[in-house]
N, CA, C and O of each residue as an XYZ file, in Angstrom:
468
protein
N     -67.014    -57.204    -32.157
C     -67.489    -58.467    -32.657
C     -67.839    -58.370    -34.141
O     -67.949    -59.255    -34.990
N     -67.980    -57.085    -34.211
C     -68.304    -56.947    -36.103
C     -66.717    -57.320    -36.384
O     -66.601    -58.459    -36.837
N     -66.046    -56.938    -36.292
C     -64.728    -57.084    -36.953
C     -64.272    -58.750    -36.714
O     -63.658    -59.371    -37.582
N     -64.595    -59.228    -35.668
C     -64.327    -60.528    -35.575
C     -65.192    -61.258    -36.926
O     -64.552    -61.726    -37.868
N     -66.033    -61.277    -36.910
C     -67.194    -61.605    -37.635
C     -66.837    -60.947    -39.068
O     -67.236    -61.799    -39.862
N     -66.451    -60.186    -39.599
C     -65.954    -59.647    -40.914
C     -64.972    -60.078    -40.949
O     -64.543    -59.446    -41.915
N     -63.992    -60.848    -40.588
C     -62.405    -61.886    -40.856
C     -63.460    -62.855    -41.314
O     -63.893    -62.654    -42.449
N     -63.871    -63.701    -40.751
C     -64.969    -64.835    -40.863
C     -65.462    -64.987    -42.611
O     -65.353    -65.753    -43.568
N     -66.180    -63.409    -42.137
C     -66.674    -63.037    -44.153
C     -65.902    -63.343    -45.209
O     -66.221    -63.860    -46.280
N     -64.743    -62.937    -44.772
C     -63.672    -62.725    -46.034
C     -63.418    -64.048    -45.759
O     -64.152    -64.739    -46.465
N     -62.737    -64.686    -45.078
C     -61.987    -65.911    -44.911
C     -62.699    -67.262    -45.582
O     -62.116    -67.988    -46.387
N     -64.278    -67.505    -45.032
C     -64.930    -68.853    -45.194
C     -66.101    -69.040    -46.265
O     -67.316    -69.240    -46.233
N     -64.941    -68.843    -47.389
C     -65.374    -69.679    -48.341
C     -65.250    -71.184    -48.895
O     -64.747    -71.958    -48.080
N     -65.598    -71.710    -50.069
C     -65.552    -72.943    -49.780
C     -64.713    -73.461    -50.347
O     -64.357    -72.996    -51.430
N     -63.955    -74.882    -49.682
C     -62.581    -75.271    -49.503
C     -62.006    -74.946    -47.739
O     -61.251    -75.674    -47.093
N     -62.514    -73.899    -47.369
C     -62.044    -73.871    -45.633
C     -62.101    -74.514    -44.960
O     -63.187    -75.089    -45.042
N     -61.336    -74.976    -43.942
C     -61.760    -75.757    -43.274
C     -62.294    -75.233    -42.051
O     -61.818    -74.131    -41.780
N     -63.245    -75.728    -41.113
C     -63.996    -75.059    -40.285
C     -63.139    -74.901    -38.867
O     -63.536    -74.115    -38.007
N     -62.144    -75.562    -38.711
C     -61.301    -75.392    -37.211
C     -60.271    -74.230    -37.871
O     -59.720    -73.466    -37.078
N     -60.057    -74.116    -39.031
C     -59.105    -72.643    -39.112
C     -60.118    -71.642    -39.416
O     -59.604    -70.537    -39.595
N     -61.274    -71.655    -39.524
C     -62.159    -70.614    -39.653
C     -62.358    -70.031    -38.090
O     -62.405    -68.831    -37.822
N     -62.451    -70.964    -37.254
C     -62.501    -70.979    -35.512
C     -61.188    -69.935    -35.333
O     -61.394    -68.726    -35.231
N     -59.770    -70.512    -35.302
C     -58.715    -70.128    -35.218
C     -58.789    -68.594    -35.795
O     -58.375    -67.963    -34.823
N     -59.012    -67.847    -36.588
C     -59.314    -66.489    -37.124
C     -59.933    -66.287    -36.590
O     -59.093    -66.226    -35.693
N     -61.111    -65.978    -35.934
C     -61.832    -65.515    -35.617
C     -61.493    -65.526    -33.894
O     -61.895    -64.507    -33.332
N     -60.975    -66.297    -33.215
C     -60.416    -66.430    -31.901
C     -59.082    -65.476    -31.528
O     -58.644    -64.861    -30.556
N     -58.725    -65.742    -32.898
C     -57.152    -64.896    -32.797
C     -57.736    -63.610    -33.315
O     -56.683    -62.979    -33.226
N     -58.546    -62.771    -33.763
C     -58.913    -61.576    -33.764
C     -59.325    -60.969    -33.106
O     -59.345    -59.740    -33.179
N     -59.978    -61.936    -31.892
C     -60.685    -61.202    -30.734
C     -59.644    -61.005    -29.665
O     -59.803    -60.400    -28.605
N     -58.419    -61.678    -30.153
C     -57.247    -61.545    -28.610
C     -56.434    -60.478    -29.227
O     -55.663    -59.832    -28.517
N     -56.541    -60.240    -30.490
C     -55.748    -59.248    -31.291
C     -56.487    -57.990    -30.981
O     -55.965    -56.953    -31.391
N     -57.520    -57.909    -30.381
C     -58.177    -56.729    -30.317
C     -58.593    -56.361    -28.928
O     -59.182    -55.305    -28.695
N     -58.178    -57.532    -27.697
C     -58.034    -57.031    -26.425
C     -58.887    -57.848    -25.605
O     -58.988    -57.747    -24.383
N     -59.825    -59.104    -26.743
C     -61.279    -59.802    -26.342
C     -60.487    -60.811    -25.600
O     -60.910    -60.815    -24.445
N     -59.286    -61.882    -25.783
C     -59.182    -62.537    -25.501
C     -59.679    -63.660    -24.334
O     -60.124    -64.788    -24.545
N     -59.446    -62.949    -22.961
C     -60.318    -62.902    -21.712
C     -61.660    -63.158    -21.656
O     -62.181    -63.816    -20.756
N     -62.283    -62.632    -22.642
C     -63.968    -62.522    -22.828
C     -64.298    -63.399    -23.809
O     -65.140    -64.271    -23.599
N     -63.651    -63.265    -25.034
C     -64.494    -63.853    -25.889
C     -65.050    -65.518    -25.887
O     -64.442    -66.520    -25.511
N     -66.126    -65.418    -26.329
C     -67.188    -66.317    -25.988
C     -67.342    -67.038    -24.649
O     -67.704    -68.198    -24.453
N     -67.003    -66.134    -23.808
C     -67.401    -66.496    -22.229
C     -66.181    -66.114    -21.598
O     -65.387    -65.268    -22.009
N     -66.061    -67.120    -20.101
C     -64.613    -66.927    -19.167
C     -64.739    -67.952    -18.603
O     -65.770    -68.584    -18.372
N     -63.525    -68.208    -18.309
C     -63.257    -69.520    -17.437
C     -64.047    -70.885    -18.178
O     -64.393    -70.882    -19.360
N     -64.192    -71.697    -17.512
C     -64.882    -72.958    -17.766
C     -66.006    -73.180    -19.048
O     -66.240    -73.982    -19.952
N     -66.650    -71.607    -18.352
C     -67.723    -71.307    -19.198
C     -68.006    -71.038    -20.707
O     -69.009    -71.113    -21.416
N     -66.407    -70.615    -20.943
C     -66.429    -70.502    -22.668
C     -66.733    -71.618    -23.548
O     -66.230    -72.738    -23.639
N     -67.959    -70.872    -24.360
C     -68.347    -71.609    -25.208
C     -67.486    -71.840    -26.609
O     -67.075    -70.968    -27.374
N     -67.331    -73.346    -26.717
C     -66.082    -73.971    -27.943
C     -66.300    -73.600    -29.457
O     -65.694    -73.951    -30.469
N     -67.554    -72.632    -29.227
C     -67.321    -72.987    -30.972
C     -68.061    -71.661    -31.251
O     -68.922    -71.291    -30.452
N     -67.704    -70.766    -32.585
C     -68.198    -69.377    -32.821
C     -69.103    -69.498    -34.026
O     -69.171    -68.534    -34.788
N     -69.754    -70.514    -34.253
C     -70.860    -70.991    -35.929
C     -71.359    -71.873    -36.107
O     -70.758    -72.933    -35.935
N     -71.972    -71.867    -36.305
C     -72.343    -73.800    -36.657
C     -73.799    -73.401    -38.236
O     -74.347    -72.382    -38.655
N     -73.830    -74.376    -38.468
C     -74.554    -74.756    -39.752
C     -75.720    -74.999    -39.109
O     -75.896    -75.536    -38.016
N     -77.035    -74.257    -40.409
C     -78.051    -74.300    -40.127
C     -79.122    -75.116    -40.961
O     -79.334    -74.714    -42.105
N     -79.964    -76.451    -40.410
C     -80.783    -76.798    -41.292
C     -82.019    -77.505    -40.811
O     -82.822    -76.855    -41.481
N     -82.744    -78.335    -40.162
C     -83.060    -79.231    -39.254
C     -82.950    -79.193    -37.615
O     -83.897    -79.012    -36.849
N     -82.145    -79.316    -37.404
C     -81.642    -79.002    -36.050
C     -81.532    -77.579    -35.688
O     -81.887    -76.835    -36.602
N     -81.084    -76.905    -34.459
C     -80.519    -76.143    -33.639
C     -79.488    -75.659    -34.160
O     -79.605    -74.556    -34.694
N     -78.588    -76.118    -34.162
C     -77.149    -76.461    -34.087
C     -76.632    -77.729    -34.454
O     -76.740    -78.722    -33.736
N     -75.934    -77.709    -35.830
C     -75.420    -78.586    -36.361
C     -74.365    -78.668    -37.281
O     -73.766    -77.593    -37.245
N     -73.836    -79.466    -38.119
C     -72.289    -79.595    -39.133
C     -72.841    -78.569    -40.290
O     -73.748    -78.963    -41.023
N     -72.378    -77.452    -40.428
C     -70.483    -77.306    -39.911
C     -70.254    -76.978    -38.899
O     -70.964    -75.990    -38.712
N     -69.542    -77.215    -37.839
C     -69.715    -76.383    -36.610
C     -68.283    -75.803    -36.897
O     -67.316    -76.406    -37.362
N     -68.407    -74.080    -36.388
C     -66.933    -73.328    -36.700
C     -66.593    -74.056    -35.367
O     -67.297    -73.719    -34.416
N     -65.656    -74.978    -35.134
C     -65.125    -75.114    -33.650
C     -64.160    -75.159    -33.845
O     -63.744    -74.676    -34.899
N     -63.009    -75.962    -32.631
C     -61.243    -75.729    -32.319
C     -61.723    -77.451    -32.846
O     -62.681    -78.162    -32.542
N     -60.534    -77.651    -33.762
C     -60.234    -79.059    -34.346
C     -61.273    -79.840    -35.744
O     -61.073    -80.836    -36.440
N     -62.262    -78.951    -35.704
C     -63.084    -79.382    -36.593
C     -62.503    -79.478    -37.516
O     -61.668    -78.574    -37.543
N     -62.407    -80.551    -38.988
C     -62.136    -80.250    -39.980
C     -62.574    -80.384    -41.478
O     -61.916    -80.505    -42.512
N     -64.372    -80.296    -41.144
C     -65.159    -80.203    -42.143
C     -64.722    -79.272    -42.785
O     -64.424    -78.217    -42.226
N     -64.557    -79.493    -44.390
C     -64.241    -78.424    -45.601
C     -65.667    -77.834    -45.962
O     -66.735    -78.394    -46.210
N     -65.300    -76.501    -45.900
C     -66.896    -75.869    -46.400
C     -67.068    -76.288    -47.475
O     -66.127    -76.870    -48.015
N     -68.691    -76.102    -48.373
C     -68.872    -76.127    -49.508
C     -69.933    -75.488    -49.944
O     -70.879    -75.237    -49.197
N     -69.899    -75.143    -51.235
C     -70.700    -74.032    -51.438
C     -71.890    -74.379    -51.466
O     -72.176    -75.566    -51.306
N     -72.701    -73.578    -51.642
C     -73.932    -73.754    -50.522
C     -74.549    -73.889    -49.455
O     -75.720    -73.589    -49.222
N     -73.674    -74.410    -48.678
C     -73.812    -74.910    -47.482
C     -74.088    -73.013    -46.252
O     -73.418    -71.981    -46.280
N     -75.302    -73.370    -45.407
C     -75.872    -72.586    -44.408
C     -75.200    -72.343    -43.148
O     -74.881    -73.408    -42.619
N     -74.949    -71.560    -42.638
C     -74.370    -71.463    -41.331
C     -74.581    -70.101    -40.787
O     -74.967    -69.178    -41.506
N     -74.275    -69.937    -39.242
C     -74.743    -68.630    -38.515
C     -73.369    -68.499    -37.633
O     -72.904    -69.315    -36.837
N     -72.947    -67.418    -37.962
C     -71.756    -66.934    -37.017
C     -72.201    -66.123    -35.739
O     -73.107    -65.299    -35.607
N     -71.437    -66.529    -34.993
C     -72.270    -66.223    -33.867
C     -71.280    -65.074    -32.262
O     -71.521    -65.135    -31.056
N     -70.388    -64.320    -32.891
C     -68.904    -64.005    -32.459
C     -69.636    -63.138    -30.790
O     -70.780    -62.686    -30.776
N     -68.962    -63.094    -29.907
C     -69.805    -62.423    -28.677
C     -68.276    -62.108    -27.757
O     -67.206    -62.668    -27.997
N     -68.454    -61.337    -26.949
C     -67.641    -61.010    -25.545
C     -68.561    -61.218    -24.564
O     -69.583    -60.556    -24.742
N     -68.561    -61.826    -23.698
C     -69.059    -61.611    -22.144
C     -68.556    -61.554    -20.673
O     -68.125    -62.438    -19.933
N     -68.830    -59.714    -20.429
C     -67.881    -59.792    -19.844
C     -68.704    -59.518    -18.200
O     -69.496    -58.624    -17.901
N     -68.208    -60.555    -17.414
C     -69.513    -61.175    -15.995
C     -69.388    -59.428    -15.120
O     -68.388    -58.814    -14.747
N     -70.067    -59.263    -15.084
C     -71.055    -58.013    -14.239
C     -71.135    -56.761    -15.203
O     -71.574    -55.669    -14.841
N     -70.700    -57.019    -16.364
C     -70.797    -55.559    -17.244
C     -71.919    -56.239    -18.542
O     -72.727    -55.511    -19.121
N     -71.799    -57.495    -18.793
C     -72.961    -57.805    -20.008
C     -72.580    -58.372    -20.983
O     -71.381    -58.630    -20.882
N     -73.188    -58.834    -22.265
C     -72.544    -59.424    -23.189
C     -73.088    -58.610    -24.638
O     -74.230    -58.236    -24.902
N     -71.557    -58.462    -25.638
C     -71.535    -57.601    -26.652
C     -71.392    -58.985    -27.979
O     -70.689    -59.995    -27.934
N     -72.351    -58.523    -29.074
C     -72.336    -59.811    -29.765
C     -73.108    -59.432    -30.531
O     -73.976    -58.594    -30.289
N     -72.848    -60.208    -32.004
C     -73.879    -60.595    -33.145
C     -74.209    -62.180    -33.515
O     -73.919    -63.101    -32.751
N     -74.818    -62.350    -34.720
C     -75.319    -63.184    -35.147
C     -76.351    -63.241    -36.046
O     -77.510    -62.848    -35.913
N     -75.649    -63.930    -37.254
C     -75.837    -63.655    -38.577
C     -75.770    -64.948    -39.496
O     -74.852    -65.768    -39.460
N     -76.914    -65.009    -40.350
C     -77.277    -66.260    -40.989
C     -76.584    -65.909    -42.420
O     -76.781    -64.798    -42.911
N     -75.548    -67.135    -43.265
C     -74.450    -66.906    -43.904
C     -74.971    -67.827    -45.149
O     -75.951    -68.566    -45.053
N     -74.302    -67.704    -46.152
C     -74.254    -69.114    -47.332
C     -73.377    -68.794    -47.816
O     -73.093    -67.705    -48.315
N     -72.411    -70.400    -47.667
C     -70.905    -70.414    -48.309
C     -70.794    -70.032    -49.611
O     -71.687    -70.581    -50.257
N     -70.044    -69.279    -50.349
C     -69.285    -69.240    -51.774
C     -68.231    -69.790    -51.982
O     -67.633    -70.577    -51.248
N     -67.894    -69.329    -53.195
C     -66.294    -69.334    -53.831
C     -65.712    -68.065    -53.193
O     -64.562    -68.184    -52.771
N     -66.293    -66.896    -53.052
C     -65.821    -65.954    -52.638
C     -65.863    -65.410    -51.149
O     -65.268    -64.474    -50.614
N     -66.343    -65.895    -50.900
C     -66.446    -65.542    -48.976
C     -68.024    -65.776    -48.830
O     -68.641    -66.242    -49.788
N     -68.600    -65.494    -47.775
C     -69.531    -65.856    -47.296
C     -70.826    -64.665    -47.448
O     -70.708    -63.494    -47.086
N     -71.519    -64.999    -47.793
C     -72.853    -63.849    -48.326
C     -74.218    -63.804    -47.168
O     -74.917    -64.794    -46.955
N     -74.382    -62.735    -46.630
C     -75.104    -62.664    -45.630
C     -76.705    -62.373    -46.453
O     -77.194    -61.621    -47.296
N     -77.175    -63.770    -45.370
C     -78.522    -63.335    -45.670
C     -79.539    -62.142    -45.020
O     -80.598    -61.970    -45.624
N     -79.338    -61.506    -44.105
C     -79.663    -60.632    -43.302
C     -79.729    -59.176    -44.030
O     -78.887    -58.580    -44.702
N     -81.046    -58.836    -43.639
C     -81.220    -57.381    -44.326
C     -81.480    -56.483    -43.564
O     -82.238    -55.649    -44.058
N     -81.003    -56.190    -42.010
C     -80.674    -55.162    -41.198
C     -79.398    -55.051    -41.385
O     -78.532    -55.901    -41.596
N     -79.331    -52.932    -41.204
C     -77.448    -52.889    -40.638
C     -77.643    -53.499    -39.353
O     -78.378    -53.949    -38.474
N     -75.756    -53.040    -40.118
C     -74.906    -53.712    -38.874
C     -74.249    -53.065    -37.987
O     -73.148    -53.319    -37.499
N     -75.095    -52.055    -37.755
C     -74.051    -50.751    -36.782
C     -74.453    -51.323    -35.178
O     -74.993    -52.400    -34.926
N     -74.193    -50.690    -34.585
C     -74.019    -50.942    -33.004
C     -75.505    -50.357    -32.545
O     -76.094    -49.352    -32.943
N     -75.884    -51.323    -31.593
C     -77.506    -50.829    -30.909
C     -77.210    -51.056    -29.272
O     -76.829    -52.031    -28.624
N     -77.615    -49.510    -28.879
C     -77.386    -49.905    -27.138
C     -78.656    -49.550    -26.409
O     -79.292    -48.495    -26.393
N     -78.895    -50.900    -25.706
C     -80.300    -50.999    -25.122
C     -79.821    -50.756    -23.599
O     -80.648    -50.745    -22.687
């Protein structure tokens, strides 16, 4: 999910549009074997891997399938990339972002290596 989530980095800067930011990040996780899992199974998969943070929960930009809000710079958002896979657990990050010209700049000041609880 780091690597899903590092396409994301490089990719969504501003000018992107947020349903091909979805599309990368979906197609990296099937490129890497997630397909099946990523962001849920069956019915249960959840539609969208980001959404923008300000007021609300969850709100525009949302990274989803069809969206086609253009990022812009400045603009807040949390990527949110996961596998879950039903009787073994769910593998995942989530990380608070601000759009550039150049890709996306994490506000977060923990690494990012792997933690197994």
């Amino acid at each position: 999910m780091l690597t899903v989530q590092q396409v994301a980095v490089e990719a969504g800067r501003a000018g992107v549009v947020t349903g091909e930011l979805y599309e990368l990040m979906v197609n990296k996780a099937a490129s890497l074997g997630y397909e099946e899992y990523f962001m849920g199974t069956g019915d249960r998969k959840i539609r969208f891997t980001g959404h923008g943070l300000g007021l609300e929960l969850d709100e525009f930009p949302f990274i989803a399938k069809g969206q086609t809000l253009v990022l812009q710079e400045g603009m807040a958002l949390a990527l949110e990339p996961k596998a879950i896979m039903p009787g073994k657990g769910v593998v995942g990050i989530e990380n608070t972002f601000v759009v550039t010209d150049k890709g996306l700049k994490s506000l977060a000041h923990y690494p990012e290596n792997i933690i197994v609880l």
